[in-house]
C-alpha positions in Angstrom: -36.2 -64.1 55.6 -35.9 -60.6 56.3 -36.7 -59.2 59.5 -39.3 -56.4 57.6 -42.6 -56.2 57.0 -43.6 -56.8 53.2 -44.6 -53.5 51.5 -47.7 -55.6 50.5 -48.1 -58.4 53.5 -50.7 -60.9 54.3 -51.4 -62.8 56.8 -50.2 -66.3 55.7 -46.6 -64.0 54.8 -46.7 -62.9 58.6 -47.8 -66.5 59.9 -45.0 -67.9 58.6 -42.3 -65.5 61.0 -40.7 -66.7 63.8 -42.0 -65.1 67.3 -38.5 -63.2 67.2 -38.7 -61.8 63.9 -42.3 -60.7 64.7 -41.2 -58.5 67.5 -38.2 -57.3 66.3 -40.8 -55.8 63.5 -43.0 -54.6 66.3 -40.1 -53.1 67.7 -38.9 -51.1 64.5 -42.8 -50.0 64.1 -43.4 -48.7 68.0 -39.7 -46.8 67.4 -41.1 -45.5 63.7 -44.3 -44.5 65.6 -42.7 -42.7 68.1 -40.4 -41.1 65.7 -43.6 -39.6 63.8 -45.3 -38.5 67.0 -41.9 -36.3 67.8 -42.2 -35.2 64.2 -45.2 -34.2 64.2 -45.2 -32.3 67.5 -42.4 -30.4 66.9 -42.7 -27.0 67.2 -40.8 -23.0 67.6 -40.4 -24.1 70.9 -39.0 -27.6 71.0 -37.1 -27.4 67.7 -35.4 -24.9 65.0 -39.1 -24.5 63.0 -39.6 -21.2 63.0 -42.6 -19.7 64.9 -45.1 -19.1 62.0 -45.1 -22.9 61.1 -46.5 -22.9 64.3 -49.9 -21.0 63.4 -51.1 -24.3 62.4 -51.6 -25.6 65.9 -53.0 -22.9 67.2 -56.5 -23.1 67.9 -59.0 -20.4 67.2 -60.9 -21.2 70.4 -59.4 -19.3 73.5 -58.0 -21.5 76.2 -59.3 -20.4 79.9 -56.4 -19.1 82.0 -56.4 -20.9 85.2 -56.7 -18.6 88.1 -54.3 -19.5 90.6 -52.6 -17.3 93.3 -49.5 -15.5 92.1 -49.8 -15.8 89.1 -48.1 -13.4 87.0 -50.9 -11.2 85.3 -50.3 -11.4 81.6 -49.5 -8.4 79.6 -51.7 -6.0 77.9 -51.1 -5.0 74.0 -50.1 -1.3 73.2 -48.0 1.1 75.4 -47.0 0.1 79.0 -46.5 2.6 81.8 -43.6 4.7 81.2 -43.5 4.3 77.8 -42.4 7.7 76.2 -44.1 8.6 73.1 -42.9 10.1 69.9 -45.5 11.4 67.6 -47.4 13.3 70.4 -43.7 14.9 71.1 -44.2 16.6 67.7 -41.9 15.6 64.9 -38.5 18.0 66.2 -38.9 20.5 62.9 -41.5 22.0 60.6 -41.5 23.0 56.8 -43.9 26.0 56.5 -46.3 27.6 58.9 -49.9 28.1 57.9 -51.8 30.9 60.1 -55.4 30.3 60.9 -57.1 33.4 61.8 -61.0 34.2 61.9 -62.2 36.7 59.5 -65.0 38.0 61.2 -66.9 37.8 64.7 -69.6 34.7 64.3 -72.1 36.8 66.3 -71.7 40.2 65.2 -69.9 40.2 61.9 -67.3 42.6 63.1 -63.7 42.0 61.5 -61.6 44.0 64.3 -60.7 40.6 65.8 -57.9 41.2 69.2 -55.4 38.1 69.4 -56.2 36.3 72.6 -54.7 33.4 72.3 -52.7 31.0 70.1 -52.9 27.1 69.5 -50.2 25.1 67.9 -50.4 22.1 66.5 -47.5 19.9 64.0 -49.0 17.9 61.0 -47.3 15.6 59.0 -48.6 16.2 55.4 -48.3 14.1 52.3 -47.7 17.2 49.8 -49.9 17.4 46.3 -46.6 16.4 44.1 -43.9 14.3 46.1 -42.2 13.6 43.0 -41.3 16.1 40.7 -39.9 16.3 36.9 -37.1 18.3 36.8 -35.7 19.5 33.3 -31.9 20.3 33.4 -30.7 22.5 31.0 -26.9 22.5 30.7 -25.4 25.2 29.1 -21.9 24.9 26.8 -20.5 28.4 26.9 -17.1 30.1 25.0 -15.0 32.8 26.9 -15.5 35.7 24.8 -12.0 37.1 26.1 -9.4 33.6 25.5 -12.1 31.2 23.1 -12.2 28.8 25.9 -14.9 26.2 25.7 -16.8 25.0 29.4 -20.1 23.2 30.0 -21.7 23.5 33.4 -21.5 21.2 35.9 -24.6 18.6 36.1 -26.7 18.6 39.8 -25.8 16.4 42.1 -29.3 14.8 42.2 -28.9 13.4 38.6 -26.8 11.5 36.8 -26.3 11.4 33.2 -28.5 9.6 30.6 -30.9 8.5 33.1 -34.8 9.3 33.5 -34.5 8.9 37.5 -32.9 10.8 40.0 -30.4 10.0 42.9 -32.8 9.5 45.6 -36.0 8.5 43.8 -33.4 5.5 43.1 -32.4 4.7 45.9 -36.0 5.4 47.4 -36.6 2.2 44.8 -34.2 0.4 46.5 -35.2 0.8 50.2 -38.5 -0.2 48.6 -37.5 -3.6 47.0 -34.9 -4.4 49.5 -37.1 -3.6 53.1 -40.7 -2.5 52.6 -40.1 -6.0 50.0 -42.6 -4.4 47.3 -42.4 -6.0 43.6 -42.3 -4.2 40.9 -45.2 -3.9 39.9 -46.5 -2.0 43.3 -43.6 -0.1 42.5 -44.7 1.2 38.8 -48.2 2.0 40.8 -46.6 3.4 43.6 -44.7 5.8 41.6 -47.9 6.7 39.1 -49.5 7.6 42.6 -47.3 9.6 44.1 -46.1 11.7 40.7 -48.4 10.8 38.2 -45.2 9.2 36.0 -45.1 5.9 34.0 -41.9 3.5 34.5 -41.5 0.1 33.1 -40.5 -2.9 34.9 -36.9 -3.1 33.3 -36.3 0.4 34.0 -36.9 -0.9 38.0 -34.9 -4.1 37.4 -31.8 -2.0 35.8 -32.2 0.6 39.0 -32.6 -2.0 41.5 -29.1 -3.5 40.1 -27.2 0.1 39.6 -27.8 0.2 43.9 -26.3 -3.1 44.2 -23.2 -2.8 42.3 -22.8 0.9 44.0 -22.6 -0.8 47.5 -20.1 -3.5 46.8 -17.3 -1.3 47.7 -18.9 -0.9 51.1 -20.0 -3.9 51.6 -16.4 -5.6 51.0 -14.9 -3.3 53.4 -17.5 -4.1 55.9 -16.5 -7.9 55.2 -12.4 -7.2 55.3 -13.6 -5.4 58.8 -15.5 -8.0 60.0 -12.7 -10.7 59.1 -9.7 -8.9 61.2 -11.4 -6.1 63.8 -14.2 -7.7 65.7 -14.0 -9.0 68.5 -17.4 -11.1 68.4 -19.9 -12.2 66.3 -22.9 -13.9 65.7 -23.5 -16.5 63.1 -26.3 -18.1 61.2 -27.4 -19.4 58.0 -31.1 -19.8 56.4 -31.5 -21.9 52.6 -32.6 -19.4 49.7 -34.0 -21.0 46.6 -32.3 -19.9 43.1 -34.1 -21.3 40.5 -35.4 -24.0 42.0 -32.0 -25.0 43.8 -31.1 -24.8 47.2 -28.3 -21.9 47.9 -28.0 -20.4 51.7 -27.8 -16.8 52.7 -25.4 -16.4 55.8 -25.4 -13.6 58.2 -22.8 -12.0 60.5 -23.9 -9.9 62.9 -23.6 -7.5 65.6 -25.5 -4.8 67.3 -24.0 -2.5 65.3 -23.4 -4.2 62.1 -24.7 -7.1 60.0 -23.1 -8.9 56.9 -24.6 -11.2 54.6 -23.2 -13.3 52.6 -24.9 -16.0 49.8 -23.1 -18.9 49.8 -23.6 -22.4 47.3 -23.2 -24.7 50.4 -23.7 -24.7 54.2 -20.6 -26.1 54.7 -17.1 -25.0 56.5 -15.6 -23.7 53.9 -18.1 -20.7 53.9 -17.4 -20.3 57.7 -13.8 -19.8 56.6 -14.5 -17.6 53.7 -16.3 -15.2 56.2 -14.2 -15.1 59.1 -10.8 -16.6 57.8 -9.7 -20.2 58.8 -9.1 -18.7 62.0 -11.1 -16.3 63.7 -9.5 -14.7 66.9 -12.8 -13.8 68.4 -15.7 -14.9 69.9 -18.0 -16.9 67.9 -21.8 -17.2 69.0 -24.0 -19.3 67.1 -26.1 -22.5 67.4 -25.1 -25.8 67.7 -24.8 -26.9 64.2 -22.3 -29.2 63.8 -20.7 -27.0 60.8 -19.2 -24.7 63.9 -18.0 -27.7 66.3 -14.1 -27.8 65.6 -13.5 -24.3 63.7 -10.5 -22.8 65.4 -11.8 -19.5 67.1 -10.4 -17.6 70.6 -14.0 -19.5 71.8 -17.7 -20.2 71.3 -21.0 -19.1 72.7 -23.4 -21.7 71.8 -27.3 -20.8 72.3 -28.8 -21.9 75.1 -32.5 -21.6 73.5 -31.4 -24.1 71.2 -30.2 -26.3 74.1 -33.8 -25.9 75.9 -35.6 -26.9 72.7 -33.5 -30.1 72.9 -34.2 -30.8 76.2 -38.2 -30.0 75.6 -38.1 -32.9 73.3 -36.2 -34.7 75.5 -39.3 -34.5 77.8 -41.6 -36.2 74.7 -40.0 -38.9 74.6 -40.5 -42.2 76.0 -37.1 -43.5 78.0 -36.1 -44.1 81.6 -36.0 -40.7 83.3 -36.1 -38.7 80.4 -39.0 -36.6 81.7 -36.9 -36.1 84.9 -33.7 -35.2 83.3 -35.4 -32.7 80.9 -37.4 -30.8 83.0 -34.4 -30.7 85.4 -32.5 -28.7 82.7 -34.5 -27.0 81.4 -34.7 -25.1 84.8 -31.4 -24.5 84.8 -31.3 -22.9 81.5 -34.4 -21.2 82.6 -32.8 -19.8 85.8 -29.5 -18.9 83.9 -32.1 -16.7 81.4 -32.8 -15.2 84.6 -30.2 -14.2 86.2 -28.6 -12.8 83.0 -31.5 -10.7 82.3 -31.1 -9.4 86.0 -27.8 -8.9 85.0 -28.4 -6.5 81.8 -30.7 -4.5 83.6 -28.5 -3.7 86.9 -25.0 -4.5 86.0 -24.1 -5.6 89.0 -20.8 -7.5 88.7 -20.6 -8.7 92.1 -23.8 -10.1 92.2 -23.8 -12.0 88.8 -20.4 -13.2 89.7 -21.6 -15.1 92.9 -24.7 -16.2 91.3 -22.2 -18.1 88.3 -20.1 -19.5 90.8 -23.3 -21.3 92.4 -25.0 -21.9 89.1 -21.3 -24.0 88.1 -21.9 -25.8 91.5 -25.6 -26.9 90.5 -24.5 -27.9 86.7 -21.8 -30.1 87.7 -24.1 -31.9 90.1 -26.9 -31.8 88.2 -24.4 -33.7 85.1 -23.0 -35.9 88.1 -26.2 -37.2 88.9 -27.9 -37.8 85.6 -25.1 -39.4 83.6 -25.2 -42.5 85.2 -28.6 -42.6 85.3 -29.5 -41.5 80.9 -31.0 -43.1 78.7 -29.3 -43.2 75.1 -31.0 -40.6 73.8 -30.5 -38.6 77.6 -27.1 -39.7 77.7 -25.9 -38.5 74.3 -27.2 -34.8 74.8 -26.0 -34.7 77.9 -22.4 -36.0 77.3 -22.0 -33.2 74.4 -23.2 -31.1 77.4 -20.6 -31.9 79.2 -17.6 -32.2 76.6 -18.5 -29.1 75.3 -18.6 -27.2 78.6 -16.8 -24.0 77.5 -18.7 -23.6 74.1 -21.9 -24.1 76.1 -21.8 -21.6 79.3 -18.9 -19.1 78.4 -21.3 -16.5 78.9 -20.5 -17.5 82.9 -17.2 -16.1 83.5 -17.8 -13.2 80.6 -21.2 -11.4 80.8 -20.4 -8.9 77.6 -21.1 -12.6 75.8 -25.1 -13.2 75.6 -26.0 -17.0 76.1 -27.5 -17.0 72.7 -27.7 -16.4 69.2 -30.8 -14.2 69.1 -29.5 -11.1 67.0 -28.5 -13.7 64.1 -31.3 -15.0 64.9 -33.4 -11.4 64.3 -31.1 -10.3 61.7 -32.2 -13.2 59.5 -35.7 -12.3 60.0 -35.7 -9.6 57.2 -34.2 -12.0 54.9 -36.6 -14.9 55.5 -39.4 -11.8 54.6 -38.2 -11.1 51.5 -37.5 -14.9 50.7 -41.4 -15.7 51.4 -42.3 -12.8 49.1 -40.1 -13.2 46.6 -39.3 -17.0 46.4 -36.2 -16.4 46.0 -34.0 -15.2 43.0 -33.5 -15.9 39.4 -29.8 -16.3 39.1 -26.5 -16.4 41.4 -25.5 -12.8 41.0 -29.3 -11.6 42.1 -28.5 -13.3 44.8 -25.7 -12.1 45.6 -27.0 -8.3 44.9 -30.1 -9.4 47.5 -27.4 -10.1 50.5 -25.4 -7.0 49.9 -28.6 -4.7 49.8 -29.8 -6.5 52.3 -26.3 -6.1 54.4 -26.8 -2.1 54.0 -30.0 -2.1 55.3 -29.2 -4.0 58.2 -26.7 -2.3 58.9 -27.9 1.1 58.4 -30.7 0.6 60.2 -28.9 -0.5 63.6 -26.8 2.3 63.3 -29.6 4.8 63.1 -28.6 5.7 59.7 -30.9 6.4 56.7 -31.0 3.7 54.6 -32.1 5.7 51.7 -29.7 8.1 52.3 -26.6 5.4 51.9 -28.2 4.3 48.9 -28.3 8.1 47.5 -24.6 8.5 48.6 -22.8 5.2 47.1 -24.9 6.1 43.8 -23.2 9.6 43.4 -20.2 7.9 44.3 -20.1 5.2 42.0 -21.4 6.5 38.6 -19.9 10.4 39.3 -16.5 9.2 40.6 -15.9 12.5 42.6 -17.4 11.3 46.0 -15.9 9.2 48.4 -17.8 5.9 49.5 -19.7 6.1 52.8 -18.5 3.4 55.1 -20.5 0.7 56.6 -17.8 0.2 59.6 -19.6 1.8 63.1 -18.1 5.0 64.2 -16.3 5.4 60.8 -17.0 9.1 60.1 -17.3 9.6 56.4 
């Protein structure tokens, strides 16, 4: 007899159990009943779900704050004091100047109008025809003195044998790839804004020309990546190809970030990324794809390790309450105290503030150890055998104590998965993360993203430019 309920039991079947094997089932269903109340109140904060699956549990009815003394008053939306604006700044440059004069006196009709004074005011306008059709006519010529035959050079803003120009390309591009517009808003966009018909393969064809002219970059950036920097920031997110799973990983920086689609979530694409040893710092979560991979050391993220410890409170156990809560205000205060840190770089004090921090989380281990549960017990003990993965960020400060800029960096990539659904075939993926790399990266180095695109395009299909470099502080 097995120790299970039937899938279709009555109660003669469940009369005829032993008293053991009935609570041995009771015990499976109380620990299957728990395990579904965990389940189903996971959320962004207690778990790796991202935050919109938690709009679910939000209710539409507003919760009344309590109002107790000291409470922090909450923040209100838009700009806070000592924000500095931009547009009322004015916009830096202006195009034309259009003068506004009266013609004649409102009162008296007289036209001899004296200048009294003068009021400026910057517009940003969307011109009448944005887009323009430009007809090139090249001229083939003979030297009337030697018989020599020479053609003019084409412009620089087209290329040969094709309808669209450089930028309106790559203007295509930074749509698909950031503002994540199909093409069909595209066609519309472009009847809008020049009054021009293009057909969806025409966008398709364009979309790939920008991807296979930022390879070069985008390899470079990689080789970069692999041997120069001295720490990075990993993460990985699934991407659907035709129904199938595939992941899309991401390397990152602040002033770079690489993406990379893989088949697998495995090792082996840790290793085709960063080598089979990386001699940096690695900061990432604590997926056990990253426990064991030979790097100069780890930065695990502490927001994952509060999430577990927020769970760790749901749970029914012997002190589990008490050992979560107790952690998490450790991780809470070392959030803190490295804020405080960023903002006034004082060395002296974070330093001191580390040292007694250590002192806390060795007692704090000490004391609950014994006293865990197996749940309590297991996190902990990887808490404490991977002490150096966990609070590096103690004894070297340039090292955040998480993984929030992979973390942010993915966030365009899980957009454009959700609008998409995904891609139609391996190499579309693989054209998505290197667009999606040059965007990134462009835009956290304050470069125009449109303006790379333009570049590599003139550089790949005229073969007289150099490629622009994705590498910060490279200077072509």
């Amino acid at each position: 007899m097995t120790n299970r309920v039937p899938q279709e039991s009555n109660e003669d079947e469940l009369y005829q159990l032993s008293k053991e094997q009935l609570v041995e089932i009771i015990k499976k269903l109380q620990n299957e009943i728990t395990r579904l109340k965990e389940s189903l109140n996971l959320d962004s904060k207690t778990s790796s779900k991202p935050p919109s699956s938690d709009i679910l549990k939000k209710s539409e009815k507003k919760k009344p704050e309590p109002e107790t003394e000291g409470t922090k008053t909450k923040r209100k939306p838009g700009g806070q004091p000592g924000h500095e604006g931009k547009t009322r700044k004015g916009f830096g440059r202006f195009d034309r100047i259009e003068i506004l004069r009266p013609e004649a006196c409102p009162n008296c009709g007289g036209t001899h109008l004296a200048g009294i004074n003068v009021e400026v005011q910057q517009v940003a306008q969307l011109v009448a025809n944005p887009i323009e059709i430009v007809e090139y006519d090249r001229h083939h010529c003979q030297c009337t003195h030697c018989g020599t035959s020479c053609s003019a050079t084409w412009s620089d803003e087209m290329i040969p044998g094709q309808d669209l120009g450089v930028r309106l390309q790559a203007l295509l591009g930074w749509l698909g790839n950031y503002a994540h517009m199909p093409y069909a808003k595209m066609r519309e966009l472009l009847f809008e804004l020049g009054g021009i018909d293009i057909g969806e393969g025409t966008l398709v064809a364009t979309n790939e020309r920008v991807a296979q002219a930022i390879e070069p970059p985008v390899k470079a950036l990689g080789t970069w990546v692999q041997n120069e920097q001295p720490n990075v920031y990993v993460d990985e997110t699934p991407w659907s190809v035709k129904g199938v799973k595939e992941w899309l990983w991401v390397i990152a920086n602040s002033n770079f970030c690489l993406f990379h689609a893989a088949d697998t979530r495995s090792r082996a694409e840790l290793e085709h990324l960063l080598g089979t040893e990386y001699r940096g710092v690695l900061s990432s979560d604590d997926f056990s794809v990253y426990n064991g991979y030979c790097v100069a050391a780890q930065q695990k993220c502490l927001a994952h390790l509060r999430r577990h410890f927020l769970r760790l409170i749901q749970r029914p156990g012997r002190d589990n309450a008490l050992i979560g809560n107790a952690f998490v205000d450790l991780i809470d205060d070392a959030f803190d105290n490295y804020r405080e840190f960023q903002t006034s770089n004082q060395v002296t004090q974070y330093n001191n503030w580390a040292t007694q921090f250590k002192s806390k989380l060795s007692h704090a281990l000490k004391t609950w150890i014994p006293k865990a549960s197996a749940t309590a017990l297991n996190l902990l003990s990887k808490l404490r055998d991977k002490y150096d993965q966990w609070w590096y960020f103690l004894d070297h400060p340039e090292v955040p104590p998480d993984n929030n800029l992979a973390e942010r960096s993915l966030r365009l990539a899980v957009t454009k998965r959700k609008v998409s659904g995904g891609s139609r075939s391996l190499s579309r993926f693989q054209n998505t993360a290197n667009l999606l790399t040059v965007v990134q990266t462009c835009r956290s180095q304050e470069r125009s993203v449109i303006g790379f695109f333009a570049s590599t395009l003139r550089a790949h299909l005229r073969h007289e430019n150099a490629y622009p470099s994705l590498i910060p502080f490279f200077t072509t």
